[in-house]
SEVO-797110 format. One record per residue (C-alpha): x, y, z; residue number from 0. Coordinates in steps of 0.05 Angstrom, whole numbers, plus 5000, padded with zeros to 4 digits. Layout:
BEGIN
<pt X="X" Y="Y" Z="Z" n="NUM"/>
...
This chain:
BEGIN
<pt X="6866" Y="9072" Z="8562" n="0"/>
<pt X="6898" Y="9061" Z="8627" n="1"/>
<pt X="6846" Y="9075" Z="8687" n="2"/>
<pt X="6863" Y="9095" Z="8756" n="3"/>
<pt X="6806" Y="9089" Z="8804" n="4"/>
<pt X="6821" Y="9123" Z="8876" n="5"/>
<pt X="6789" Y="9106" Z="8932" n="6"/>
<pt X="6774" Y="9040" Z="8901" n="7"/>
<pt X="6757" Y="9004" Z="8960" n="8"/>
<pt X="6702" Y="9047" Z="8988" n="9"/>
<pt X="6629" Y="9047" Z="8968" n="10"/>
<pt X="6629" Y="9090" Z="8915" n="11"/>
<pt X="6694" Y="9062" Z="8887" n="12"/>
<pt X="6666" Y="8998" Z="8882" n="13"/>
<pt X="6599" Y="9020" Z="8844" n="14"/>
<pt X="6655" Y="9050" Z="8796" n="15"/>
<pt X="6683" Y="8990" Z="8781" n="16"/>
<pt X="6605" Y="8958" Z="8767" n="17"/>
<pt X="6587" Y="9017" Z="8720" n="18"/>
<pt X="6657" Y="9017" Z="8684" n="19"/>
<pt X="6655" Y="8936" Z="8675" n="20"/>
<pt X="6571" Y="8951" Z="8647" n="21"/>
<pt X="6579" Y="9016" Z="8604" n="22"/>
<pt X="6642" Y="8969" Z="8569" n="23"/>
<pt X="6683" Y="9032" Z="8581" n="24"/>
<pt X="6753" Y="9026" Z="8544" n="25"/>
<pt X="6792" Y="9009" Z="8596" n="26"/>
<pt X="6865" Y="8972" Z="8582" n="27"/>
<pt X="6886" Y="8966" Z="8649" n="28"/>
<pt X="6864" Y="8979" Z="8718" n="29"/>
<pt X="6899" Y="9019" Z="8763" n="30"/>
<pt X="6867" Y="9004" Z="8832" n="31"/>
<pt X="6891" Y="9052" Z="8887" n="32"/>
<pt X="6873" Y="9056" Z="8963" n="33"/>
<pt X="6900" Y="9078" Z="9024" n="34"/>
<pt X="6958" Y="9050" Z="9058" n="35"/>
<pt X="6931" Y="9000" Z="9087" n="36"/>
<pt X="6888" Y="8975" Z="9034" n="37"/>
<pt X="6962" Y="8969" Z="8987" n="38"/>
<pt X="6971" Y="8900" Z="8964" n="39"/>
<pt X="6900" Y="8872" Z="8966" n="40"/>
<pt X="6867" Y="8846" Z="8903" n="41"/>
<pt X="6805" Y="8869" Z="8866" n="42"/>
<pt X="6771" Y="8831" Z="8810" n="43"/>
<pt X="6758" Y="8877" Z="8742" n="44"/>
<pt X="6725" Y="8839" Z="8683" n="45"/>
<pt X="6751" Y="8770" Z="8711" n="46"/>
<pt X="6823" Y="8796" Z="8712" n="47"/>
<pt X="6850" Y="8811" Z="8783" n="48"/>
<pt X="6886" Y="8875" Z="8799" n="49"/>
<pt X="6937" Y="8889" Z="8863" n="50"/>
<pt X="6912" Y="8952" Z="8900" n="51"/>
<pt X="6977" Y="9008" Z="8894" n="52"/>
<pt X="6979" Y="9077" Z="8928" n="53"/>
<pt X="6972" Y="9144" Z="8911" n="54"/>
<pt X="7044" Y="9154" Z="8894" n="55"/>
<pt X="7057" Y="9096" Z="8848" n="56"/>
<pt X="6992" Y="9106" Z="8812" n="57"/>
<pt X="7018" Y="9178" Z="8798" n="58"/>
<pt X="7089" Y="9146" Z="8772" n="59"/>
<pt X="7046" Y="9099" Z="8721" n="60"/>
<pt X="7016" Y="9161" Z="8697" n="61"/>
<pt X="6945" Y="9133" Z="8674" n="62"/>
<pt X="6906" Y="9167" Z="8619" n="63"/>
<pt X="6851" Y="9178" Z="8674" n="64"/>
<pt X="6841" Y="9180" Z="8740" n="65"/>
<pt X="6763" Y="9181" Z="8772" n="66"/>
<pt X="6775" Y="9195" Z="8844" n="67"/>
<pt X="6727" Y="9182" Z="8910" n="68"/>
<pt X="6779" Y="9191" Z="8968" n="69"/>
<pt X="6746" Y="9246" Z="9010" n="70"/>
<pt X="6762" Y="9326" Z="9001" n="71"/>
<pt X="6829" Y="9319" Z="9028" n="72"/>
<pt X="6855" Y="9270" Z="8986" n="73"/>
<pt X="6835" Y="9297" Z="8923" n="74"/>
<pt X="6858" Y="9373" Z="8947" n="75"/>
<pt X="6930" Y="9337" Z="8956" n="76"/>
<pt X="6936" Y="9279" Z="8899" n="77"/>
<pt X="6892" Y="9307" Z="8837" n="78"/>
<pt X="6947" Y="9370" Z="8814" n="79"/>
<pt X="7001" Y="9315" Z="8828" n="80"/>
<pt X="6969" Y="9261" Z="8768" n="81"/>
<pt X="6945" Y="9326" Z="8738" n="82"/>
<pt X="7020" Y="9352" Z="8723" n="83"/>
<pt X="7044" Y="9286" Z="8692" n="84"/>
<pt X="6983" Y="9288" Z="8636" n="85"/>
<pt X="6928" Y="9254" Z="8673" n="86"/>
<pt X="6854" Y="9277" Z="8671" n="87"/>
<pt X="6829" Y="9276" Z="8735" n="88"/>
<pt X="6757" Y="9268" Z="8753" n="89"/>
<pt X="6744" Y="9284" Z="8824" n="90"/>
<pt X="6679" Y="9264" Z="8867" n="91"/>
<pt X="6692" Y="9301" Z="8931" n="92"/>
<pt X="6667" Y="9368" Z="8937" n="93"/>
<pt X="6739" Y="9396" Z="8940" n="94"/>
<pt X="6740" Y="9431" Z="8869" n="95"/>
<pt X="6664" Y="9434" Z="8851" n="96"/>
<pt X="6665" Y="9513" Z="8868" n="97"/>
<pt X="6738" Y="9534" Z="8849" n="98"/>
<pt X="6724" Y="9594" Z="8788" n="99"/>
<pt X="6785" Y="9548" Z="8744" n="100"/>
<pt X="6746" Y="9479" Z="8748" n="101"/>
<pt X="6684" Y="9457" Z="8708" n="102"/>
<pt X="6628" Y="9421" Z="8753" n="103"/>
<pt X="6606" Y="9375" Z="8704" n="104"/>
<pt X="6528" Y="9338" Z="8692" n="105"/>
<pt X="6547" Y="9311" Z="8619" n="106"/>
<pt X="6469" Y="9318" Z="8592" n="107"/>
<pt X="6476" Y="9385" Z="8610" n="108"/>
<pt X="6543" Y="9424" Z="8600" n="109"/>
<pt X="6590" Y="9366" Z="8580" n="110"/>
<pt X="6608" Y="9407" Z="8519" n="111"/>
<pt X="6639" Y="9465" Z="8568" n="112"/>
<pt X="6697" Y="9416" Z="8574" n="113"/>
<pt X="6767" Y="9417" Z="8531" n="114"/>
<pt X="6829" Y="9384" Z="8530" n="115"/>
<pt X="6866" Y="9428" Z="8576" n="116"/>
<pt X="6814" Y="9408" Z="8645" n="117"/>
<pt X="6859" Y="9368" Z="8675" n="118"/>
<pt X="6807" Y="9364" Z="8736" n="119"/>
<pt X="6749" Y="9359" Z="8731" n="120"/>
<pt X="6691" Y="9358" Z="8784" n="121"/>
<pt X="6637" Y="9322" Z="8794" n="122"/>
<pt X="6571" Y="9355" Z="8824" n="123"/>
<pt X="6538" Y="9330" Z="8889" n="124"/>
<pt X="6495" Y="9267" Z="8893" n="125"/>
<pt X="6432" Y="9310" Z="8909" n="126"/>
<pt X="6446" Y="9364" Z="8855" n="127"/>
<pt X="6456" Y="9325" Z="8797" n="128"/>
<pt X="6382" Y="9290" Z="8803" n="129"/>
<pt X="6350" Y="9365" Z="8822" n="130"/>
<pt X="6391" Y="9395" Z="8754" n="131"/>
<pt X="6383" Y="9339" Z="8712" n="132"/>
<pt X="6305" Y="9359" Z="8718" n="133"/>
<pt X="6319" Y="9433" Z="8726" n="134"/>
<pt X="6356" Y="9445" Z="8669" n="135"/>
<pt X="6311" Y="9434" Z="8614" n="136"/>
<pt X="6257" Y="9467" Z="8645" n="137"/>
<pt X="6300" Y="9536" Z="8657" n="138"/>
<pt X="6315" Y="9532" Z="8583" n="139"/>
<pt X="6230" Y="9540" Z="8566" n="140"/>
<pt X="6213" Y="9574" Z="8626" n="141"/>
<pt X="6273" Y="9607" Z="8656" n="142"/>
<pt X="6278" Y="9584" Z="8733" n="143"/>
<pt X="6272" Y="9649" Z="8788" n="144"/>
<pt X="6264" Y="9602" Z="8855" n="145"/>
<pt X="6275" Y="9531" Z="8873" n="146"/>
<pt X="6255" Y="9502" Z="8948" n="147"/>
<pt X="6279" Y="9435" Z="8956" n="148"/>
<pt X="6277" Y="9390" Z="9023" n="149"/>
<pt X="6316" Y="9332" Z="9013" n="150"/>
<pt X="6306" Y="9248" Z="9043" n="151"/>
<pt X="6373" Y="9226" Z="9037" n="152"/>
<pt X="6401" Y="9147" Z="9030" n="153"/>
<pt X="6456" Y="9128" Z="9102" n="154"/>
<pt X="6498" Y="9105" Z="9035" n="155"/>
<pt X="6507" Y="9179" Z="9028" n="156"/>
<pt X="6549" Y="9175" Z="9091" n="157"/>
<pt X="6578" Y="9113" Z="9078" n="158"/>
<pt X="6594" Y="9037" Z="9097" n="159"/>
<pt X="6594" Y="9071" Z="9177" n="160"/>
<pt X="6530" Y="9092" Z="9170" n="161"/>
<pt X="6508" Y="9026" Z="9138" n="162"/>
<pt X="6535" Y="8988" Z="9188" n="163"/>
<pt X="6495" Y="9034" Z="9248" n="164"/>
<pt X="6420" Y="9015" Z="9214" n="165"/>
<pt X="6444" Y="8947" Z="9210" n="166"/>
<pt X="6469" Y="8943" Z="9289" n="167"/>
<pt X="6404" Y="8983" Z="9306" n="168"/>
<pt X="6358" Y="8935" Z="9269" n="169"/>
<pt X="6394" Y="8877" Z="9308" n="170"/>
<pt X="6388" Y="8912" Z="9371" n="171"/>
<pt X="6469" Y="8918" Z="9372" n="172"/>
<pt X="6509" Y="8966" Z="9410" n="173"/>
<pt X="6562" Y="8987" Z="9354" n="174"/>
<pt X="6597" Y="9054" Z="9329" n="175"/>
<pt X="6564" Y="9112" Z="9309" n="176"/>
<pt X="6562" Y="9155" Z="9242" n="177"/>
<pt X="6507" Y="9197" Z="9270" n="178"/>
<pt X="6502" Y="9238" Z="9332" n="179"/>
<pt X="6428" Y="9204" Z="9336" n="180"/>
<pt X="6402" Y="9141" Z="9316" n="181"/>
<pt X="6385" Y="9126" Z="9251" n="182"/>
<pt X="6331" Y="9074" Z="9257" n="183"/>
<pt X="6253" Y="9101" Z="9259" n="184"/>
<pt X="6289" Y="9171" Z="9255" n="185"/>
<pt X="6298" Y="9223" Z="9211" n="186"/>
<pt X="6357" Y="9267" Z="9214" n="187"/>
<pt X="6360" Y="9343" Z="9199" n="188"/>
<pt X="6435" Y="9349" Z="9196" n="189"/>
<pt X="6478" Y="9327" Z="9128" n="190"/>
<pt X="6535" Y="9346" Z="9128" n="191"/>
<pt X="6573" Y="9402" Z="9170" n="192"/>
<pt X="6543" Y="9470" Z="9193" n="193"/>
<pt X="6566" Y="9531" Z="9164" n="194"/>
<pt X="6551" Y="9593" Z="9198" n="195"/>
<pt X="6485" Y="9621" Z="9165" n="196"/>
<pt X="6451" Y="9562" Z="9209" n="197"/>
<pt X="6453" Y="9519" Z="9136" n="198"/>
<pt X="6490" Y="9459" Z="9129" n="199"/>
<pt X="6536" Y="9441" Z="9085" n="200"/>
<pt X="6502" Y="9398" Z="9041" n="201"/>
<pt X="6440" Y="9447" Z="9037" n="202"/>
<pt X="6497" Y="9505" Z="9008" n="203"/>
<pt X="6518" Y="9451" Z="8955" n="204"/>
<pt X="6450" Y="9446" Z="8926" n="205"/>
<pt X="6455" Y="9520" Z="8925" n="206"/>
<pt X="6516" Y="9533" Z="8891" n="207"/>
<pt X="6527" Y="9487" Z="8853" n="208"/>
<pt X="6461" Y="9486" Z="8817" n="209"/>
<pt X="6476" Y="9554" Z="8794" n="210"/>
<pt X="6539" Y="9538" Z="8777" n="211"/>
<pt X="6522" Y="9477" Z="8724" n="212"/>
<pt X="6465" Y="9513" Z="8699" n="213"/>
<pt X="6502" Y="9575" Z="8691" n="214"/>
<pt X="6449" Y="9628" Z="8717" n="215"/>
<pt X="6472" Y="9664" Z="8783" n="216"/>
<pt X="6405" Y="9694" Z="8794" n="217"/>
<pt X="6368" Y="9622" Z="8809" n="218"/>
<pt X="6349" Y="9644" Z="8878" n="219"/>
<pt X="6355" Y="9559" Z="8921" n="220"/>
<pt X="6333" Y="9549" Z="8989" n="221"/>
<pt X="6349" Y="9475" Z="9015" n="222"/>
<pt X="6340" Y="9428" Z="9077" n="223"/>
<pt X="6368" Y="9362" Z="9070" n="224"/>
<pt X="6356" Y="9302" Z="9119" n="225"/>
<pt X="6384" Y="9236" Z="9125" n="226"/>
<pt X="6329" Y="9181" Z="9127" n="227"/>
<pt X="6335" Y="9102" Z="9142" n="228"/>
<pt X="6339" Y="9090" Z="9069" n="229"/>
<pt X="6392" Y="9050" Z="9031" n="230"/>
<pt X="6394" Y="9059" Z="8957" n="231"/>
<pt X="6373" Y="9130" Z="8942" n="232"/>
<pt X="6355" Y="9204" Z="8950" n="233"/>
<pt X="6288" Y="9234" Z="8946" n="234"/>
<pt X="6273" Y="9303" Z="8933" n="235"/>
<pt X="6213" Y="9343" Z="8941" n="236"/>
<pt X="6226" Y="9409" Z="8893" n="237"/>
<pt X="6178" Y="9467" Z="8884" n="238"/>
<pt X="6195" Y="9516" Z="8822" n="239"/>
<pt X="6181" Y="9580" Z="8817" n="240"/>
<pt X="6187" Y="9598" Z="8743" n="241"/>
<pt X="6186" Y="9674" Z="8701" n="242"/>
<pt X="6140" Y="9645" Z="8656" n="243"/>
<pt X="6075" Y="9607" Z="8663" n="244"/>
<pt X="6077" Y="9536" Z="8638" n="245"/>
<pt X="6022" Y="9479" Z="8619" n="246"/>
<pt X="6036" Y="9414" Z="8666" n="247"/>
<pt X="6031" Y="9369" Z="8609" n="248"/>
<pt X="6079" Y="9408" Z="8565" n="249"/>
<pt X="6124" Y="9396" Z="8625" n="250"/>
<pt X="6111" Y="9327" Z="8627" n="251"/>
<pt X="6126" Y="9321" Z="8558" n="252"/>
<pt X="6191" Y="9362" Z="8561" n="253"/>
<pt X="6231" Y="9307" Z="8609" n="254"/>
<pt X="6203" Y="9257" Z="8574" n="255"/>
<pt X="6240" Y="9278" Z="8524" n="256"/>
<pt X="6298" Y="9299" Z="8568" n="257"/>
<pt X="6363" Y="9237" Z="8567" n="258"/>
<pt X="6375" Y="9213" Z="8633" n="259"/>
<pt X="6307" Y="9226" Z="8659" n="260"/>
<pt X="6253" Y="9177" Z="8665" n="261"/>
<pt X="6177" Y="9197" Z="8680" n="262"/>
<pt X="6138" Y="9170" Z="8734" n="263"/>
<pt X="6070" Y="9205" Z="8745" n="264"/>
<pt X="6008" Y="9162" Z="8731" n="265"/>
<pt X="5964" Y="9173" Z="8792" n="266"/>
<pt X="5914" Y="9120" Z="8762" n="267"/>
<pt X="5967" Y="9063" Z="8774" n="268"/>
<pt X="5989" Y="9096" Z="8836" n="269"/>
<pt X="6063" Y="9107" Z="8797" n="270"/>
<pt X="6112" Y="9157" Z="8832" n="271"/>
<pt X="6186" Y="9150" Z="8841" n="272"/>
<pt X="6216" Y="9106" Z="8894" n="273"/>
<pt X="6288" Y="9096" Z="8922" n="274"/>
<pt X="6258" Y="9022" Z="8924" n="275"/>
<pt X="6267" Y="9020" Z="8842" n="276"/>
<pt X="6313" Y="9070" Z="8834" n="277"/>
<pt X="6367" Y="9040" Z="8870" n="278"/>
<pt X="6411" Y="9004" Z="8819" n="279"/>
<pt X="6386" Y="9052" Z="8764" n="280"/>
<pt X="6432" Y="9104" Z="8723" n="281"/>
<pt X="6362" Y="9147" Z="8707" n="282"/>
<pt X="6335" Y="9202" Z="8753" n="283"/>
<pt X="6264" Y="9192" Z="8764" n="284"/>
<pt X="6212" Y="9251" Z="8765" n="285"/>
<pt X="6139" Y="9244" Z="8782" n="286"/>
<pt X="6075" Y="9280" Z="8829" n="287"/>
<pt X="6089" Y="9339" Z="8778" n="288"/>
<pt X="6036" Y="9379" Z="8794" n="289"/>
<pt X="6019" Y="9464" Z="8788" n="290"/>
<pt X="6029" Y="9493" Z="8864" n="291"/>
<pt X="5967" Y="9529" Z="8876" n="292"/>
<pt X="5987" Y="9570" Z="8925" n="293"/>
<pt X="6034" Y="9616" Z="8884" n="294"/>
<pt X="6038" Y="9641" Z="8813" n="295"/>
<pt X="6078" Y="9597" Z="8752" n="296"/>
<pt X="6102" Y="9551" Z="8804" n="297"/>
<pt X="6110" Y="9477" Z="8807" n="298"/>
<pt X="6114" Y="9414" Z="8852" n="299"/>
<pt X="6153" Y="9357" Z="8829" n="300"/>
<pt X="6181" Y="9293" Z="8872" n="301"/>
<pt X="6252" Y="9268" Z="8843" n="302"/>
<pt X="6295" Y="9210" Z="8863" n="303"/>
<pt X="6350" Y="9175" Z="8847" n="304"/>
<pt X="6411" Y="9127" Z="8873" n="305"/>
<pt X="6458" Y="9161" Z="8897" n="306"/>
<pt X="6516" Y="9118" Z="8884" n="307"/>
<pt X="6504" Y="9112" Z="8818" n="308"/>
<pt X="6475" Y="9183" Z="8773" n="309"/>
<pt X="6490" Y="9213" Z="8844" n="310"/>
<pt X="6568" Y="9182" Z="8837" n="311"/>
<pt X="6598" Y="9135" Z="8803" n="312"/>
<pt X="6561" Y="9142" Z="8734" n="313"/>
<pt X="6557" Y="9211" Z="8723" n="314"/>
<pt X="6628" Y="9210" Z="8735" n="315"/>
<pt X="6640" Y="9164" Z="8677" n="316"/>
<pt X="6600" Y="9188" Z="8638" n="317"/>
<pt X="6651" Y="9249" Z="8638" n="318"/>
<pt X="6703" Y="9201" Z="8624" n="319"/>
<pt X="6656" Y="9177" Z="8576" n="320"/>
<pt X="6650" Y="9241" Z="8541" n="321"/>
<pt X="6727" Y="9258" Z="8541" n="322"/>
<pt X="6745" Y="9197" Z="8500" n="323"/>
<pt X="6689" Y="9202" Z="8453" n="324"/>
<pt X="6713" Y="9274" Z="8435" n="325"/>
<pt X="6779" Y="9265" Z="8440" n="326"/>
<pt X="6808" Y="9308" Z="8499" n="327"/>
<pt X="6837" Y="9251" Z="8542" n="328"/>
């Protein structure tokens, strides 16, 4: 099983290479690749070292996969080339997640949508795979007609720039900027782009592509994200609106029972979920489920999760995961 990670360098890229070397995922060699000027340097994979190659001559050694995190445009230009010589790209920018060919993959949840002849593959946004991974089961029993979320989003989202701008601003150091604003004792109501309905980018993302892995068009999503002085995860607050009426500890019960999903809500022991412990974690963490009083069958829940992990780099293998267990790859 020869691996090809893209953008292995970056943040994300490097959590994939943690979750591939801790899952024990059949790799038989590494195919690191980077950007120019990244070509030549050498990253450490299960105590073997591996020479960083580029786009091109990871394409000639035609790997069995490739699990990309290289930005939109890479992926738009690279993933048909590894695609036409057999390999089975998995892409984590949002370049394919709404194109009617692709699958946008959340394994628990419509993994088994996915044959041998996806030869890319996308992987959902950070902030909708926790929201679905909770969603999902709960549309099956109740059937979903309205979800408000407002997101509190991790800098890591943005990446190492944005790291680095908390860091200068807790040191008091004049440095380069990933936000138009400071980040530090600030909260930021802008992820992503703007489109032209006022929303950002990010906020349409929870909105399509929730419907989209779920497979129900008529989930009606309303979303504000904002980026927080966080490192290590997003937090979500999510009120559901659901067709049918539903008893809070049935839905308790329900993602208990639900893979992936780990239950937080014991207001006795004062335990909610917390980017503080769920950074590091693979789980998505639910918890202040409580009935919203203010509106019929509806629902409050609080859901968080890291980002670079369920929100990236491990929901992505567990695709790859999935493909070699069954046989497509």
């Amino acid at each position: 099983m020869r691996v090809a990670v893209v953008g292995a360098t970056g943040m994300v890229g490097e959590v994939m290479l943690q979750v591939l070397a801790e899952r024990n995922f059949p790799v038989t060699e590494l195919i690191p690749v980077a950007s120019e000027k990244s070509v030549g340097k050498e990253i450490e994979f299960k105590g073997t070292k591996y020479k960083v190659v580029g786009l091109q001559t990871a394409v000639d050694m035609r790997p069995d996969i490739a699990l990309f995190s290289a930005g939109g445009e890479t992926s738009l230009a690279w993933a048909p080339k590894f695609a036409e010589v057999g390999t089975t790209v998995i892409d984590n920018s949002s370049a394919w997640r709404m194109d009617q060919t692709k699958k946008l993959i959340v394994p628990e949840i419509n993994a088994s949508e996915l044959t041998k002849e996806d030869k890319i593959i996308a992987n959902p946004n950070c902030s909708t795979i926790q929201m679905v991974m909770v969603l999902a089961p709960l549309h099956k029993k109740y059937k979903i007609k309205r979800v408000i979320v407002s997101t509190y989003q991790s800098i890591t989202g943005t990446g190492v720039k944005a790291v680095q701008q908390l860091e200068n601003e807790y040191a008091g150091v004049q440095g380069e900027m990933a936000y138009k604003y400071p980040i530090h004792r600030n909260a930021i109501p802008h992820c992503d782009s703007f489109e032209e309905n006022g929303y950002t980018k990010e906020e349409m993302k929870l909105v399509r592509e929730t419907q989209k892995i779920i497979g129900d068009k008529t989930i009606a999503v309303t979303a504000t994200a904002v980026r927080v002085p966080i490192v290590g995860g997003h937090s979500e607050a999510v009120n559901v609106e659901f067709v049918n009426d539903f008893n809070v500890s049935e839905i308790r019960e329900i993602l208990h029972h639900t893979d992936g999903v780990t239950v937080q809500d014991n207001l006795d022991t004062f335990s909610y979920p917390m980017p503080l412990f769920a950074q590091g974690k693979d789980d998505v963490f639910v918890g202040r489920i409580r009935r919203d009083e203010s509106q019929p069958n509806s629902l409050n829940m609080w859901i968080v999760a890291d980002n670079l992990r369920k929100g990236a780099a491990t929901n992505t293998i567990q695709i790859a995961e999935y493909l070699v267990v069954n046989n497509l790859v």
